[in-house]
VOGU-235156 format. One line per 5 residues: number of its first residue (from 1); for each residue x, y, z of C-alpha. Coordinates in steps of 0.05 Angstrom, whole numbers, plus 5000, padded with zeros to 4 digits. Layout:
BEGIN
NUM) X:Y:Z; ...
This chain:
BEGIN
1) 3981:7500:8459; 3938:7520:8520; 3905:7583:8516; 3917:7632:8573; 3856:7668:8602
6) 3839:7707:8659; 3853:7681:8724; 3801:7735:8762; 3741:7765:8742; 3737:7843:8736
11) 3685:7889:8733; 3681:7925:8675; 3723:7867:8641; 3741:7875:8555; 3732:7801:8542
16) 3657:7808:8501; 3687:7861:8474; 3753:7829:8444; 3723:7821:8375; 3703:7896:8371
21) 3764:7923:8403; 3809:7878:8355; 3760:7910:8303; 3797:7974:8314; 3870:7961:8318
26) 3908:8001:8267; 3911:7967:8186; 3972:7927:8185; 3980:7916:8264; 3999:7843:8260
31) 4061:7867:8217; 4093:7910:8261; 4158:7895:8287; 4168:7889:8360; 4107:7920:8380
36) 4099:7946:8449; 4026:7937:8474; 4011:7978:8529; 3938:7960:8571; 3930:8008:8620
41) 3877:7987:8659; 3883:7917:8651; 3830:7885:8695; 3834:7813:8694; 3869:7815:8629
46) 3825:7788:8577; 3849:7838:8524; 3920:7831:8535; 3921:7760:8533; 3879:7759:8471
51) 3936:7813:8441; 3994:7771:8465; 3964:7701:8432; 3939:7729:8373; 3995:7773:8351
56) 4060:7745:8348; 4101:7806:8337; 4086:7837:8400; 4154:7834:8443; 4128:7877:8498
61) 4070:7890:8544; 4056:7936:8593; 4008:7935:8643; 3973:7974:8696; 3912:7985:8732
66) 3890:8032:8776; 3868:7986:8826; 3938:7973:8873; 3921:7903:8905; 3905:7881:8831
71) 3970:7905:8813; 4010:7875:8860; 3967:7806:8840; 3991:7810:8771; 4061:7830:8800
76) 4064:7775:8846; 4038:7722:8780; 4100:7746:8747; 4161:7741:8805; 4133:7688:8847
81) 4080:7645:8813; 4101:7582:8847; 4096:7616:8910; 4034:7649:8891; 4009:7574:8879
86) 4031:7543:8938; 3995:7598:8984; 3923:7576:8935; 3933:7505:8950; 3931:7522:9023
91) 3872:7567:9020; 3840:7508:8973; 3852:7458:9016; 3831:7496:9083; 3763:7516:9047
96) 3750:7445:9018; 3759:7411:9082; 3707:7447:9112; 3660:7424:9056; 3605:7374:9070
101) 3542:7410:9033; 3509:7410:9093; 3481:7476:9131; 3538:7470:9189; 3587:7461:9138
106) 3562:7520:9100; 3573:7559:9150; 3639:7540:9170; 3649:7569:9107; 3625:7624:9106
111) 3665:7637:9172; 3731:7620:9136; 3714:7668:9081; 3700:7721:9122; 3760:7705:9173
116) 3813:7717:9102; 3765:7781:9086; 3782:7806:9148; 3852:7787:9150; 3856:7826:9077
121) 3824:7880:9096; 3865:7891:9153; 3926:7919:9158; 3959:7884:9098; 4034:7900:9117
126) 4028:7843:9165; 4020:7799:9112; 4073:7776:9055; 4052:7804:8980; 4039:7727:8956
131) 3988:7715:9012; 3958:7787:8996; 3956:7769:8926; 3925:7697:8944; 3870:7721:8983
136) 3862:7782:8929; 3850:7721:8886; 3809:7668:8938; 3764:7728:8949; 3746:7754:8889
């Protein structure tokens, strides 16, 4: 079985803390039925996927966060992963073509990251959820 981990890095992020945090679950957690696990600020995650692989009897998450765009990222994982893919192999490929390790191709790209910074941080109705959610990811 593969182990699912965090696809972004967060600020702030639970993961060196799992072992503590686990520490102070309530006595008998694991034999719960149909536990509900809510993570309300979920970051990039690395709590609740350490809850949802370590304890089977969990038969519902819920998850939020503050931050909107990350929101809609994990929204976006959920409803349209393949989607969500497609629009990172794009953005992987147009970034890796422009990469020669040399100092023009360095900045070339540079230029493309900060070309998809500035199409984020502008007026993001313009472009679809996935693509936000792609360059939430490519970015960060």
């Amino acid at each position: 079985m593969k182990i699912a981990k965090p696809f972004i890095k967060w600020a702030g992020g639970k993961g060196q803390l799992i072992g503590q945090l686990d520490q102070l679950l309530p006595n008998g957690f694991s034999n719960w039925k149909d536990a509900t696990y809510v993570e309300p600020f979920v970051g990039g995650g690395a709590m609740l996927f350490h809850m949802l692989q370590t304890y089977r009897n969990i038969s519902h998450a819920v998850i939020n966060d503050v931050n909107i765009e990350l929101a809609t990222c994990y929204r976006i994982v959920k409803t349209a992963c393949n989607e969500l893919i497609d629009a990172l192999q794009t953005i992987e490929y147009q970034y890796f073509s422009l990469c020669n390790h040399d100092s023009e191709e360095s900045e070339r790209e540079k230029e493309y990251y900060l070309q998809r910074r500035d199409e984020y941080n502008s007026k993001r109705s313009r472009i679809s959820p996935v693509e936000t959610a792609a360059l939430f990811i490519f970015l960060n």
